[in-house]
C-alpha positions in Angstrom: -7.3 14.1 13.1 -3.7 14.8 11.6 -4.1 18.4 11.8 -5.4 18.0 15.2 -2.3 16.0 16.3 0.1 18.2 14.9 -1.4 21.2 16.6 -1.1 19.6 20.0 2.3 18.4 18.6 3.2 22.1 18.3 2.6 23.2 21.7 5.0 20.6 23.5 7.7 20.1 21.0 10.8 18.7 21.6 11.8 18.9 18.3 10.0 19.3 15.1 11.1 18.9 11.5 13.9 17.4 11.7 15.4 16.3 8.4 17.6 13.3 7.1 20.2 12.8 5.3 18.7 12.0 1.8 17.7 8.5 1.3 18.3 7.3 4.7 18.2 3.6 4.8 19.1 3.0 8.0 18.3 4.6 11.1 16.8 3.8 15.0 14.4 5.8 17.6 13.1 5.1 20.5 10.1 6.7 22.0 10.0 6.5 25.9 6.7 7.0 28.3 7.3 10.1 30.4 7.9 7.9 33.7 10.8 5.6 31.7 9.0 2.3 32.1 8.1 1.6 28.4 9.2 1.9 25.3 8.9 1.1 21.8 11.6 1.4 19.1 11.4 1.7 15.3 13.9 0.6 13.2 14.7 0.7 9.6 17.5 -1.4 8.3 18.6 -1.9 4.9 15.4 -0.5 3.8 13.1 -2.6 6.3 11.2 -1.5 8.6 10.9 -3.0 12.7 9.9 -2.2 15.7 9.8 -3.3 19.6 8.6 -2.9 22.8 10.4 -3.3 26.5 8.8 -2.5 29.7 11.5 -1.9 33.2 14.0 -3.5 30.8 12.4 -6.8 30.1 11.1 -7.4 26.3 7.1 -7.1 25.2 7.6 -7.4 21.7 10.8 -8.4 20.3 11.7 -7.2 16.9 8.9 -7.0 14.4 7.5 -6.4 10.8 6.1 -3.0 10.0 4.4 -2.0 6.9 1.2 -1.8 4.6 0.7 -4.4 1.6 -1.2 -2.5 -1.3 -3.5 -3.9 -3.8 -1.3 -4.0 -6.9 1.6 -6.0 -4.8 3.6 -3.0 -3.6 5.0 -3.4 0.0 5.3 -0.5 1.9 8.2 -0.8 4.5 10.4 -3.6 2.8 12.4 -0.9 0.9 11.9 2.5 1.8 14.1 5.6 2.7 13.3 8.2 6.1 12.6 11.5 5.0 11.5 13.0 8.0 11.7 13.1 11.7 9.7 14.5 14.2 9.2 13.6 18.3 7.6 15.6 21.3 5.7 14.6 24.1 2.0 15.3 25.5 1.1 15.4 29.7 -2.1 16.7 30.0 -5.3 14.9 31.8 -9.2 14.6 30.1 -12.7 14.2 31.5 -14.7 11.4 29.7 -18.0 11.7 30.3 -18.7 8.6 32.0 -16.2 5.6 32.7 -13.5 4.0 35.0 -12.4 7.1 36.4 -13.9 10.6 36.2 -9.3 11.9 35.0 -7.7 10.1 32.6 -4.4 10.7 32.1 -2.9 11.3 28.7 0.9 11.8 28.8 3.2 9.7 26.0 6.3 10.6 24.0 5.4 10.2 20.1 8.2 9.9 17.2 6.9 10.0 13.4 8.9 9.3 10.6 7.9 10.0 7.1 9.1 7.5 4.6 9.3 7.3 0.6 9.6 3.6 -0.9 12.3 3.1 -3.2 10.3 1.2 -6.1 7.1 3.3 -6.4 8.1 6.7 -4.5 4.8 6.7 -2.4 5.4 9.0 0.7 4.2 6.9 3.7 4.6 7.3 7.4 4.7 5.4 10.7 4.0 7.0 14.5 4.9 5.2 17.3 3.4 6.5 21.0 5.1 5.2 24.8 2.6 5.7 27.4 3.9 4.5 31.2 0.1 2.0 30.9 1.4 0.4 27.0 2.5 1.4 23.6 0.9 2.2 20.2 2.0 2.8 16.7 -0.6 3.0 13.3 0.5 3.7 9.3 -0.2 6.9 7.6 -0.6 7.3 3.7 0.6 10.8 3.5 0.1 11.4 -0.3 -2.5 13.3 -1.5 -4.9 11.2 -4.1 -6.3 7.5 -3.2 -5.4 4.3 -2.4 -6.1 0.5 -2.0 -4.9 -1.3 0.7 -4.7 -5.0 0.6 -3.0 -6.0 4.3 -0.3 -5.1 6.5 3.0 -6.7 7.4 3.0 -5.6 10.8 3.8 -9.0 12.9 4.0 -9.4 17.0 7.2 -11.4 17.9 6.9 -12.8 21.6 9.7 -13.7 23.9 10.1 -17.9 24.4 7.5 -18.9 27.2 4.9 -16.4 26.1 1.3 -17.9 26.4 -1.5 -15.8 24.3 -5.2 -16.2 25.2 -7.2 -16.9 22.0 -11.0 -16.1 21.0 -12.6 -16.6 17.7 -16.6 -15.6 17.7 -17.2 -15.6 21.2 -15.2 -18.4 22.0 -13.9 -19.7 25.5 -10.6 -18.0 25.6 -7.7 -21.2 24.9 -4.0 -20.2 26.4 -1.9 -21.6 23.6 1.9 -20.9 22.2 1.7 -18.0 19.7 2.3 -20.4 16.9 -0.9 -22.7 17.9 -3.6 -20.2 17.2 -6.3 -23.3 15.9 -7.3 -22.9 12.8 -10.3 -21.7 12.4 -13.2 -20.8 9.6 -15.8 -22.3 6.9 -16.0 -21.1 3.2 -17.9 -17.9 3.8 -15.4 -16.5 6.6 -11.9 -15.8 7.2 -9.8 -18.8 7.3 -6.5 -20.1 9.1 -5.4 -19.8 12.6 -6.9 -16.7 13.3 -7.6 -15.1 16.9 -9.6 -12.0 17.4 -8.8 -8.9 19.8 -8.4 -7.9 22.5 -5.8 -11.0 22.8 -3.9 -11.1 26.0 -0.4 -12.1 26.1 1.4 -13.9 29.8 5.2 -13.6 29.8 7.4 -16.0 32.0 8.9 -12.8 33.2 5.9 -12.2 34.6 4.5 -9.7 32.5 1.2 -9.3 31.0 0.0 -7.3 28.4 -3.2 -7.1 25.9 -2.8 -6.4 22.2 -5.8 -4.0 21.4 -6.9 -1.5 18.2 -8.1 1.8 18.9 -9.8 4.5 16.2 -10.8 2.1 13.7 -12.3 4.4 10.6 -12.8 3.1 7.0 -10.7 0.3 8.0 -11.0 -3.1 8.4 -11.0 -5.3 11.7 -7.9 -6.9 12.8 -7.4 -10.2 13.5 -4.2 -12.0 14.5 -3.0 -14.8 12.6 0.1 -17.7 13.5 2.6 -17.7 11.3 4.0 -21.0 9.9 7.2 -21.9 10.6 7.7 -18.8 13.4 6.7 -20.3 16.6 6.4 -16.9 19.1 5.3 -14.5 16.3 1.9 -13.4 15.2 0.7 -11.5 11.8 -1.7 -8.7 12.1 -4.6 -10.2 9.6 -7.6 -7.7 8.1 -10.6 -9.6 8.0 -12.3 -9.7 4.5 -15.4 -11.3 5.9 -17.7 -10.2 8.4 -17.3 -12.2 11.5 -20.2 -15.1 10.7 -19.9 -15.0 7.4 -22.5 -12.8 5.9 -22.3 -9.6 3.9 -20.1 -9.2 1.2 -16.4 -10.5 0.6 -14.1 -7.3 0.6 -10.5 -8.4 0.2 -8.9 -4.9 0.2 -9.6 -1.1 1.5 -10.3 1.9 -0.9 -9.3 5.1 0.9 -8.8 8.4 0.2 -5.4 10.0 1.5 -3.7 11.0 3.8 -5.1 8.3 5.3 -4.5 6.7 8.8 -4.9 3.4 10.0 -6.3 2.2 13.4 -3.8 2.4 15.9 -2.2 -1.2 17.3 -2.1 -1.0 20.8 -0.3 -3.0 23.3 -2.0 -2.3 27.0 0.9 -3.6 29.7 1.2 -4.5 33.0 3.9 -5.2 35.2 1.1 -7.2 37.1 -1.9 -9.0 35.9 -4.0 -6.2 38.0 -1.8 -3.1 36.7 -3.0 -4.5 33.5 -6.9 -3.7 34.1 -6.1 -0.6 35.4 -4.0 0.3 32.3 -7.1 -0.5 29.8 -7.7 3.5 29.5 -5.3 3.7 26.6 -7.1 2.2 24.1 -9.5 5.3 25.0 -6.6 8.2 25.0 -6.1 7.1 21.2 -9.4 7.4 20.1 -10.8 10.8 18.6 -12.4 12.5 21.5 -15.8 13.3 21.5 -17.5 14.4 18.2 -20.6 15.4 20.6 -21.7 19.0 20.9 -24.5 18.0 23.7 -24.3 15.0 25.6 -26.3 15.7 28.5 -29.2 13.1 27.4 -26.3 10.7 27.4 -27.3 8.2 31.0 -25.4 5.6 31.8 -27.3 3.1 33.9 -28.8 -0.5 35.1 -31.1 -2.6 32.6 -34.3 -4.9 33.2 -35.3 -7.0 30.5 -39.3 -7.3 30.2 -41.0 -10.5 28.6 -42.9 -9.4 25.7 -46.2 -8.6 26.7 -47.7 -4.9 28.3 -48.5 -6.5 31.5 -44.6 -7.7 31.7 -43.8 -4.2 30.8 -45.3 -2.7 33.2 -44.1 -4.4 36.1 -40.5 -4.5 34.9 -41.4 -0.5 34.8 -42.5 -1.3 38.7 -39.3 -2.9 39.6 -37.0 -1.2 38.2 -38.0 2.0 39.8 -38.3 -0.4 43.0 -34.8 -1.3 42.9 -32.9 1.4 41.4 -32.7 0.9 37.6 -32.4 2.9 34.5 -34.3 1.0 32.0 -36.2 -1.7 31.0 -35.4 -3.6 27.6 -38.1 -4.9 25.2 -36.0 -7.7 23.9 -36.1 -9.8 19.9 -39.4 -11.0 19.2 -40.7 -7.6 20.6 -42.2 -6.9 16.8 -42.2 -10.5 15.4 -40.0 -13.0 14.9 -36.1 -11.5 14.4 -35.1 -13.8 11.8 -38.1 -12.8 9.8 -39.5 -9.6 10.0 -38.7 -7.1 8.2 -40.8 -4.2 10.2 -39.1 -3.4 13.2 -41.9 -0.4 13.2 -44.7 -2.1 15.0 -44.8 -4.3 18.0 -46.9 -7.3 18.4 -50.2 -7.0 19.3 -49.2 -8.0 22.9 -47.7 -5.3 23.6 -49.0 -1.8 24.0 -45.7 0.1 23.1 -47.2 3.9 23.7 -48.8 2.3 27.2 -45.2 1.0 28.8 -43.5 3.8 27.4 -45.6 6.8 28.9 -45.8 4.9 32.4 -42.0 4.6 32.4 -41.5 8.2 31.7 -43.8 8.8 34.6 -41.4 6.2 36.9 -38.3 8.4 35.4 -37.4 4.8 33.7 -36.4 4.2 29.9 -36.6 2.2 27.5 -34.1 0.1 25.5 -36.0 -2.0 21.8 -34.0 -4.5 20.3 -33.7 -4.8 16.3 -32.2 -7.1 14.2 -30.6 -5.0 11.1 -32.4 -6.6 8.5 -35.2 -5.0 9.9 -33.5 -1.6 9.5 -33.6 -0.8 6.3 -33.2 3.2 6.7 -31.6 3.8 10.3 -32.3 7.5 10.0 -35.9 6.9 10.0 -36.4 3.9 12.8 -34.4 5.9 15.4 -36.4 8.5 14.5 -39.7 7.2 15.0 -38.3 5.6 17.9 -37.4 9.0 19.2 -40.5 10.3 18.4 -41.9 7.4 20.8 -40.1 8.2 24.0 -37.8 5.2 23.5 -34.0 5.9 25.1 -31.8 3.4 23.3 -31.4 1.2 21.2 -29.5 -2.5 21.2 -28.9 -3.5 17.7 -28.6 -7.6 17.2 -26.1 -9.7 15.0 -23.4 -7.2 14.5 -21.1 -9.0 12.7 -18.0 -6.5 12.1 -14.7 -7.4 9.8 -15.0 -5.6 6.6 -14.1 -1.8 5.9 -17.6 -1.7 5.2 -19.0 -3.0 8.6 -16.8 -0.5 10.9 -18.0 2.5 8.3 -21.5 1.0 9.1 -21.0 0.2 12.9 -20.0 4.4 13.0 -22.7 5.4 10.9 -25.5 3.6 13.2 -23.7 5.4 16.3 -23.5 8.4 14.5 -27.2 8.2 13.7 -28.3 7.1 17.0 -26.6 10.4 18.3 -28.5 12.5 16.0 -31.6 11.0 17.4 -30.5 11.3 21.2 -30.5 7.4 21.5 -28.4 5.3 23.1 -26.5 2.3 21.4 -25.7 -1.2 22.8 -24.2 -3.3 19.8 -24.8 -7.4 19.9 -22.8 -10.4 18.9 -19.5 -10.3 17.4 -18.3 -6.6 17.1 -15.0 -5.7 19.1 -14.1 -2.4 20.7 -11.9 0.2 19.0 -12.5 3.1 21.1 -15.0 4.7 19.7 -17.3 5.3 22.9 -14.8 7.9 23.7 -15.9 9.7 20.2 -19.7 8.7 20.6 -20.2 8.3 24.0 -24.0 7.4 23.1 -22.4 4.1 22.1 -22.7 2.9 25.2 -22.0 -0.3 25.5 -21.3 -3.9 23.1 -20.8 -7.3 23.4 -18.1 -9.6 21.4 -17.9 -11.7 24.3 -19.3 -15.4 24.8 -21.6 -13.8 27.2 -22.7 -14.8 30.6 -26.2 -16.4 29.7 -24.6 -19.2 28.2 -23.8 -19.8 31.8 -19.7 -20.0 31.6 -17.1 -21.7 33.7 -15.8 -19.0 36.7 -12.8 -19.5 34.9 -13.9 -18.0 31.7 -15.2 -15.3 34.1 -12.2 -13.9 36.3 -10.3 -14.5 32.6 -12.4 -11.2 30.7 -11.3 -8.5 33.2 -8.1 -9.0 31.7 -8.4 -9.8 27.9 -12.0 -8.4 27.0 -12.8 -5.9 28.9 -9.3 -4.3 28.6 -10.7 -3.3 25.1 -13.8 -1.4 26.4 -17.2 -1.5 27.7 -18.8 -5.2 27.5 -22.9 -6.2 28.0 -22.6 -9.3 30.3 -25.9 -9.4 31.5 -25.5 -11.0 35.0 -27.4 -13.5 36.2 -27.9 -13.5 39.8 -30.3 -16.2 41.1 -30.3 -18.6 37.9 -30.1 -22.3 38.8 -28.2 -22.9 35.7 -25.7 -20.7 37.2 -22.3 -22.5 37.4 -21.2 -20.0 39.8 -22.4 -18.6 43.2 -24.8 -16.0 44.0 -21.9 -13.6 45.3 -19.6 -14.0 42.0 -22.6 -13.3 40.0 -22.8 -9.8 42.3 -19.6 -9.2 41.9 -19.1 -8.7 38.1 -21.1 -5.7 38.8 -17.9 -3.9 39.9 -15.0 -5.8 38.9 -16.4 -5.9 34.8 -16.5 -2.5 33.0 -19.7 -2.2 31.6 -21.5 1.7 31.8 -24.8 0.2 30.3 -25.1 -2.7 32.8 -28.3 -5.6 32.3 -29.3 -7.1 35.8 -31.4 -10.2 36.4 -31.5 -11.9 33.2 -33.9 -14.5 32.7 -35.0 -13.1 35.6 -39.0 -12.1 36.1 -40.1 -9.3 39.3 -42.2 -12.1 40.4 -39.0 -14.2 41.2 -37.7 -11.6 44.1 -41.3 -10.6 45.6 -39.8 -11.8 48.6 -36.6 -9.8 49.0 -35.2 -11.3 52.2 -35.1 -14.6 50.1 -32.4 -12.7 47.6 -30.1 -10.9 50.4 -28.0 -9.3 47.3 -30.8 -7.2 46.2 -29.4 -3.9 48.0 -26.1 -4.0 46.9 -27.7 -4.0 43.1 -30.1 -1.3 44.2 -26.7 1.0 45.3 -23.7 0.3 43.0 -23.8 2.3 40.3 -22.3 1.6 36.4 -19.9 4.2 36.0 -17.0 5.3 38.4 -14.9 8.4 39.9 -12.1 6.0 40.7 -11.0 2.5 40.3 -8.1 0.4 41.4 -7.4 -3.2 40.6 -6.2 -4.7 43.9 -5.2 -8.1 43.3 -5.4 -10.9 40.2 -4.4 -13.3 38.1 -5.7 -13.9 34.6 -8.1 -17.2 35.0 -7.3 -17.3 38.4 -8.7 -14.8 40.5 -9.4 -11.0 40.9 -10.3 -8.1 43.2 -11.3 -4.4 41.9 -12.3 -1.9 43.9 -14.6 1.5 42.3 -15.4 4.7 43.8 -18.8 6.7 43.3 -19.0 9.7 45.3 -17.7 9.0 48.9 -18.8 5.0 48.4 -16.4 2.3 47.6 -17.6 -0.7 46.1 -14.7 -3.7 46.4 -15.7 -7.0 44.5 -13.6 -9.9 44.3 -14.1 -13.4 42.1 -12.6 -16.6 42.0 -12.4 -19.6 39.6 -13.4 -22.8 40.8 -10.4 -23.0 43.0 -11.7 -22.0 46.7 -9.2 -18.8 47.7 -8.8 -16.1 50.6 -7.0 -13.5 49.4 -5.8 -10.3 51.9 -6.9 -7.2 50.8 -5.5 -3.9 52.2 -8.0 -1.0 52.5 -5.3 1.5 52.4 -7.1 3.3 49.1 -9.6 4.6 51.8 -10.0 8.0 52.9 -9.3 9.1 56.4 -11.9 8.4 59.0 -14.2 5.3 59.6 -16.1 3.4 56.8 -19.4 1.2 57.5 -18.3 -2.4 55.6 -21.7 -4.3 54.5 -19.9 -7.6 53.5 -21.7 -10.4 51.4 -19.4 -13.2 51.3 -20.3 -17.1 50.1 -21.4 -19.1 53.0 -20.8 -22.4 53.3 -20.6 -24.2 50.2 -24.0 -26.0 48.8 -24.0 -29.3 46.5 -23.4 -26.8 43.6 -22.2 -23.6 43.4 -25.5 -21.9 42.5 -26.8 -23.3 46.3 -24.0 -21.6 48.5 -26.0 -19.4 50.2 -25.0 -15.3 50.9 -24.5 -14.2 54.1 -24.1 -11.0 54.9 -22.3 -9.0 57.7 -21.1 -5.5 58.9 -18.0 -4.3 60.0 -16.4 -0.6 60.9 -13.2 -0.3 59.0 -10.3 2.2 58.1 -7.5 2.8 55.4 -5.5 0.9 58.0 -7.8 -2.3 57.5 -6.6 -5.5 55.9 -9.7 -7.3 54.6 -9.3 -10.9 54.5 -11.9 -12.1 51.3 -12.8 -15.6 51.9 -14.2 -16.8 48.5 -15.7 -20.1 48.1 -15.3 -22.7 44.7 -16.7 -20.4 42.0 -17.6 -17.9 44.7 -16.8 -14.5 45.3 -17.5 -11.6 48.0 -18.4 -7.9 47.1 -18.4 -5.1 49.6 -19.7 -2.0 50.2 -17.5 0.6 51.9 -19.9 3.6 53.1 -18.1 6.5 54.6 -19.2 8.2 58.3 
């Protein structure tokens, strides 16, 4: 990965291998994004390392701890010499093979310094990155041999007025003061006032920006931590537990070096919407794509089947009725999940080679559940699974933290690849980027997910904390009682969330729409697809409100969700082409005694770039629209 970097490096230099003065103690640089928004400055000062970041002048991160703590007690970055400079800059553009937008840019200035420590002489370095969408910097141990790392130094210090959104295990997201992270834990877990990422920062300046990891190999997880005594500043924690508290304790890192650490990310906007639309970075720092053939790799919509053949069958039926990808054969599918161990035969209920072969005539796949501890060789379940016709898998109680769990979390998508399956990871395991490198990966949660049947509040808060981190399974729920939204925020999330592998209808059965004029939503789930050639953030405000807008082909598909505060927002259609567009508009109608009972009503319209939409959105409510050109 090193190599690679410096190889690229080569190519666009603006000035390699430049030397110190010997033993160098103090010393400044600031790397700039190529459009001089944003920055981030390292600093080493009487032997102590620092760093900041600034975007249009006004501060992100004020100055801040760098460095690596290593098992025996030595502190990299507390007393340490620069022995090494080097900066250049990339602008060049990339094509993921599915995702937000079919170009992603990736133009930054980068700055490395290498580094010697004064008391031990270990050679370490630091490389800081300015993108105009956010900055990024990650440690590298540059000697050749092994080492053991025990934590990191590096802390976040916020400007007075800054309000942090914090998550622990699929939490509701709490806005607190940095230094009021609750504590958090029980005996077999991490323990303090810890806060997992993606954590999204608000400024009083009016900032926003989202604090994120990105290429996370043979490393641990990071959390963030308060710091006592420091009210704006947080500490970078590694987690020495996995998330719930089961699988070994590891309380440091063996690594072979050079080694790098995962990057530390901070995505910025200069507007809560810039701020989605900025989320591609956590991508452009992840390794690109270790796939020779990904051509089997679909992104696509999901219909979860209760677990008998006949359910099977007619989730096979509607999902090639209304325009789906898959059906999914959810836990329980081969026995109870907290019990069996044989995730190799299903229940006698179910008729696995039946469903399979009559979705493969229907040009429909199929998605099996398993719990890990019925996985005891991943090689050989994916590929007898393979060897059945199945299409992906989605793996259950993924509890990431340790070095050990993100190994394991890369070795299942690694594995899966091998196999030609796709990979949907469950429960509490957080993005770092790596869909980018194993795009079969398709999708995860880490999320307190949307069948728990969350405030609207919680939902117009993950397009901007969450989802900034990458892909997220939120399995919508249109038509659910329980529902505390309406019908049209439901239909929304299914453009303004992120999420290529995309599960419609949950706790939903076919039987439930067999009258589709009952259900007037059902087309605009047929149409919108999972994965874009464009997308622009429009309008927002983290818990508030937002209003996305995705391209596929010539279609536009413009969604916009509320909290519980009734809202009309103005929405300028000027990101249209030229000509006349066909609006299908399904808007909340008038409000019912809940929000689940305001009913949809649906209307057309003929509008231009020159439009301004007004989106009337009820409590809860939303309105998504469908912008067909000609």
């Amino acid at each position: 990965m090193l190599k690679g970097a410096a190889v690229t490096a080569a190519t666009a230099a603006l000035g390699i291998g430049s030397t110190y003065p010997a033993a160098a103690a103090d010393a400044s640089v600031t790397a700039t994004s190529l459009d001089g928004t944003t920055s981030i400055t390292m600093s080493l000062t009487g032997g102590s390392l620092q760093w900041s970041a600034r975007r249009n002048g006004a501060t992100v991160v004020a100055s801040s701890a760098m460095g690596l703590r290593l098992s025996d007690g030595t502190t990299l970055g507390t007393d340490a010499v620069l022995t090494n400079y080097q900066h250049w800059h990339v602008d060049t553009t990339w094509n993921p093979l599915y995702g937000r937008n079919a170009t992603v840019s990736d133009a930054y200035q980068e700055m490395r310094w290498s580094l010697r420590d004064n008391r031990t002489s270990i050679n370490f370095g630091v490389q800081i990155r300015a993108y105009a969408t956010g900055v990024a910097f990650r440690y590298v141990l540059l000697d050749p041999g092994t080492a053991t790392i025990a934590g990191e130094l590096t802390t976040f210090v916020f400007p007075d007025g800054t309000l942090v959104y914090s998550a622990r295990d699929e939490d509701d997201y709490n806005p607190v003061a940095p230094g009021s992270i609750p504590s958090t834990g029980t005996s077999s877990t991490d323990t303090g006032p810890l806060t997992d990422l993606p954590l999204t920062a608000t400024y009083s300046s009016g900032l926003i920006a989202c604090v994120c990891e990105s290429a996370r190999t043979n490393y641990p997880r990071t959390m963030l931590s308060s710091v006592s005594g420091q009210p704006n500043t947080l500490a970078a924690y590694l987690m020495r537990h996995t998330a719930r508290g089961s699988g070994p304790v590891q309380t440091t890192s063996a690594v072979t070096t050079p080694f790098a650490t995962s990057w530390r990310a901070v995505v910025i906007g200069s507007t809560h919407a810039e701020l989605v639309d900025n989320a591609e970075l956590v991508l452009n720092l992840a390794p690109a794509g270790a796939l020779a053939d990904t051509s089997w790799i679909k992104p696509g919509k999901v219909f979860r089947c209760n677990l008998t053949t006949a359910d099977g069958l007619a989730g096979v039926d509607f999902a090639a009725a209304r325009g789906l990808q898959y059906i999914e054969y959810d836990s329980g599918w081969y026995g109870p999940e907290h019990t069996s161990t044989d995730a190799t035969q299903p229940i006698p209920a179910i008729d696995m080679p039946k469903v399979i072969s009559y979705a493969a005539g229907k040009g429909i796949g199929v998605f099996l559940y398993v719990n890990p501890m019925a996985m005891s060789s991943s090689d050989s379940l994916f590929a007898l699974y393979r060897s059945w016709g199945v299409a992906g898998v989605k793996l259950g109680f993924i509890n990431d933290g340790t070095q050990a769990m993100t190994n394991q979390i890369i070795a299942w998508a690694r594995t899966a690849a091998t196999h030609k399956l796709l990979i949907d990871m469950h429960d509490d395991v957080r993005p770092f980027g790596y869909e980018r490198t194993y795009p079969n990966w398709i999708s995860m949660e880490g999320v307190r997910g949307n069948e728990h049947f969350p405030t609207a509040t919680h939902n117009v808060t993950l397009p901007f904390a969450r989802n900034i981190g990458g892909p997220m399974d939120y399995t919508i729920c249109y038509g659910q009682s329980r529902d505390r939204t309406t019908n049209v925020h439901q239909m929304a999330m299914a453009a303004v969330y992120y999420q290529p592998l995309n599960f419609l209808y949950w706790y939903s059965t076919p039987s439930q729409y067999s009258t589709p004029s009952n259900w007037p939503g059902l087309p605009w789930f047929d149409a919108i697809p999972t994965v874009w050639d464009q997308s622009r953030t429009l309008a927002g405000s983290i818990g508030e409100y937002i209003a996305v807008a995705r391209r596929s082909g010539t279609t536009w598909y413009l969604a916009a969700m509320t909290n519980e505060t009734a809202r009309t927002l103005s929405i300028p259609l000027s990101f249209l082409g030229s000509g006349t567009y066909t609006a299908t508009i399904y808007a909340d109608g008038t409000p019912g005694s809940s929000p689940y009972q305001t009913p949809v009503a649906v209307s057309t319209r003929t509008v231009t770039s020159s439009t301004t939409l007004r989106v009337a959105m009820a409590p809860a409510g939303g309105q998504a629209v469908v912008l067909s050109h000609g």
